[in-house]
N, C-alpha and C positions, 0 to 999 in steps of 0.2 A: 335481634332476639335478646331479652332483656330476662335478670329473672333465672338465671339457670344457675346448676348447680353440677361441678364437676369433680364426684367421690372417687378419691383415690383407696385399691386395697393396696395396705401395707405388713410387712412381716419383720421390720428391723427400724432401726432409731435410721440409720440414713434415709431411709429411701421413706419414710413421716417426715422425714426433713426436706427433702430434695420436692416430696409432692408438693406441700406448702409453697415452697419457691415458685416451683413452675406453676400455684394460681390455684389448685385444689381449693373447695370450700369445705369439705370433710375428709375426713378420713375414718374406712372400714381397716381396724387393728385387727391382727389375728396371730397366730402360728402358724409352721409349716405348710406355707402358702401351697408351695406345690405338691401339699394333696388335699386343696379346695381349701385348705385354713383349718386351721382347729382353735382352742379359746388361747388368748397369748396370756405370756406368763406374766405376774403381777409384777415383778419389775420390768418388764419389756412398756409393760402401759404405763409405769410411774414416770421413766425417764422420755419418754414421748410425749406426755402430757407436761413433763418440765421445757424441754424444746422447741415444740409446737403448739400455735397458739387456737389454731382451726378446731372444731367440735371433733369427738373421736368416738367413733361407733363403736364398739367390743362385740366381735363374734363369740356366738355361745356356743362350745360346738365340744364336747370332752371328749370325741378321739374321729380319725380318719375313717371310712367306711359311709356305709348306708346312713339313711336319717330315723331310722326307726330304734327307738333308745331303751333299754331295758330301765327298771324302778331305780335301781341304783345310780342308773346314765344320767336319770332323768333330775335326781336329786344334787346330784354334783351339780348341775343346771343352774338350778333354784340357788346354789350357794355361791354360784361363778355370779349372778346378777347383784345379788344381796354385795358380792364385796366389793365390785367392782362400781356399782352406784355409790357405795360408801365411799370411793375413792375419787371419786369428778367422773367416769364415764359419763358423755352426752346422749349416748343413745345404746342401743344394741341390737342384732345379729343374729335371726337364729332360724330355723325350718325342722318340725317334727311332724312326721309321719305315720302313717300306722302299714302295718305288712304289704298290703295292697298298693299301696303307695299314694291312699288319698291322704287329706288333712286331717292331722290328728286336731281338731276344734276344741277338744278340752284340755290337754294339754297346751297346748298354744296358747290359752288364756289363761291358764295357772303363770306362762310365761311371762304374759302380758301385765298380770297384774302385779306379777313380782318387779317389776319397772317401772313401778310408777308413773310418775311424768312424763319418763323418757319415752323419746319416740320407738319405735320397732320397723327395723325391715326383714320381712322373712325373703331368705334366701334363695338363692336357685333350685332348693329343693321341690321349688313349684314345678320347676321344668319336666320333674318327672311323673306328676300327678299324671293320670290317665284320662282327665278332662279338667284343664285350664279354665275354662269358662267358668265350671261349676264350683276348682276349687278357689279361682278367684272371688266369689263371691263367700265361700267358708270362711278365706282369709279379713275379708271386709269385716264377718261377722266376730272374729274373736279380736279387734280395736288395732292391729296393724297397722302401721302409716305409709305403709310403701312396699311393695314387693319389687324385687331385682330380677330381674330376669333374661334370658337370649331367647325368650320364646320358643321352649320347648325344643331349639335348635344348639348346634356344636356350640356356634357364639352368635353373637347377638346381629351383626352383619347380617348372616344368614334365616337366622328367625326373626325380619324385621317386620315382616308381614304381617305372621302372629302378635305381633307386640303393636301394629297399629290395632289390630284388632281388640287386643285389650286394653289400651288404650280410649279408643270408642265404647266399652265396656263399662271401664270401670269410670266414666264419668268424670268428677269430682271426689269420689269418696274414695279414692288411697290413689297414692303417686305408681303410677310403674316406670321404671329406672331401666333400662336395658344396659346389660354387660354382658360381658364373656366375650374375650376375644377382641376387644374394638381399642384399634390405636391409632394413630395420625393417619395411614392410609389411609383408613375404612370410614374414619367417624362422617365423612362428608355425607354417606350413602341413610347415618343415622339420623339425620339432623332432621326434624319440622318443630313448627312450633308451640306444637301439642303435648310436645316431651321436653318438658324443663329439667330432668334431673339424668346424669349419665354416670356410667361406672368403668375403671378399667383400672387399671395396674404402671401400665407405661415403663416398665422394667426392660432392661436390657443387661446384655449376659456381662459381668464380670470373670476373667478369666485371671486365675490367680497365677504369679508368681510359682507358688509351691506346687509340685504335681507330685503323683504317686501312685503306679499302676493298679494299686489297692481301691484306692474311694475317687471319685469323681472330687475334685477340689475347685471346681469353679462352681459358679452360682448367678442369681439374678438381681440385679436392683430397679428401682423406681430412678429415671431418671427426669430431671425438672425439665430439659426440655421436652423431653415426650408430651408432657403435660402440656407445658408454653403452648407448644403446636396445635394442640385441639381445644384450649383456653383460646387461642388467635382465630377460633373460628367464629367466636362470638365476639370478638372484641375487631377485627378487623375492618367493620364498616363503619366503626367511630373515631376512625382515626384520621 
């Protein structure tokens, strides 16, 4: 299987580092990973974009919660694309909604065209549309190049069904990317070769030194063989 492409999200200069190594061809930046990412902060992207040489997607996302963005959410938005295309980002990161939880289609392409060139993958926020089908075709229409998705399931393992299904779908006219939840166990159940592009994390727990019955002191990173591991599934029959 030739052709594929395996996005790593990141939330720290190591673990943008550590993915590259273990063979990543992109990398999804963000914030506060563990609660779905928010937009990262302008020097998290400048010294990852100094380190790593792989294309670097920027999530647009200006707080934790729902996807549905008040005028003022929406304009932080607009000013997170504008800076961060000034600054090298290769792509970007984003899903807006409206109450109901379909596609907000005109918003999404104020988005779109605030990026220029750059490609766009809307987010997992598709997951929660109340018809995939239909809003995968919304998203076609407002120029998106890829949607991410676990098929409207916990992770992508488990909604793999849905995602061939959309897949069959969406044809040719945008990539779907399946994530959530897929690491070295799982990726084997993901694999045909009708999905050239995959997404995951590949983080594993650092446990820190310092404790303190106060705050939780440990945390997560991207480790490079996590990566290696589901990188060896396509490279392992050329060898």
């Amino acid at each position: 299987m030739e052709n594929y492409t395996i996005e790593v999200v990141t939330s720290s200069v190591r673990s943008s580092i550590e993915a590259e190594r273990g063979g990543a061809k992109r990398i999804e930046l963000c914030g506060a990973l563990a609660t779905a990412g928010i937009t990262p902060s302008a020097g998290l992207f400048l010294i990852v974009k100094k380190y790593v040489k792989v294309p670097i997607y920027v999530m647009i996302r200006p707080r934790e919660g729902n996807f549905c963005y008040s005028n003022h959410e929406f304009e932080v938005m607009v000013e997170e694309i504008k800076y961060f295309k000034s600054v090298g980002a290769d792509g970007f990161v984003f899903g807006v909604l409206h109450e109901d939880a379909t596609v907000d289609i005109d918003r999404t392409k104020i988005l779109v065209e605030a990026c220029g060139n750059r490609p766009v993958t809307f987010h997992r926020a598709f997951d929660i549309t109340p018809d995939m089908s239909v809003a995968l075709e919304q998203i076609i229409s407002t120029g998106c190049q890829r949607i991410l998705t676990s098929g409207g399931a916990p992770t992508g393992p488990k909604g793999i069904e849905m995602i061939h299904k959309l897949v069959e779908q969406a044809t040719d006219r945008i990539i779907i990317m399946p994530g959530g939840g897929i690491r070295p166990s799982t990726f084997e159940s993901m694999l045909t070769p009708k999905i050239k592009e995959y997404h995951l994390s590949g983080r594993l727990p650092v446990i820190s030194n310092f404790q303190t019955p106060i705050f939780d002191m440990n945390w997560a990173e991207t480790d490079a063989e996590e990566i290696r591991k589901v990188v060896g599934f396509f490279t392992r029959d050329k060898r």
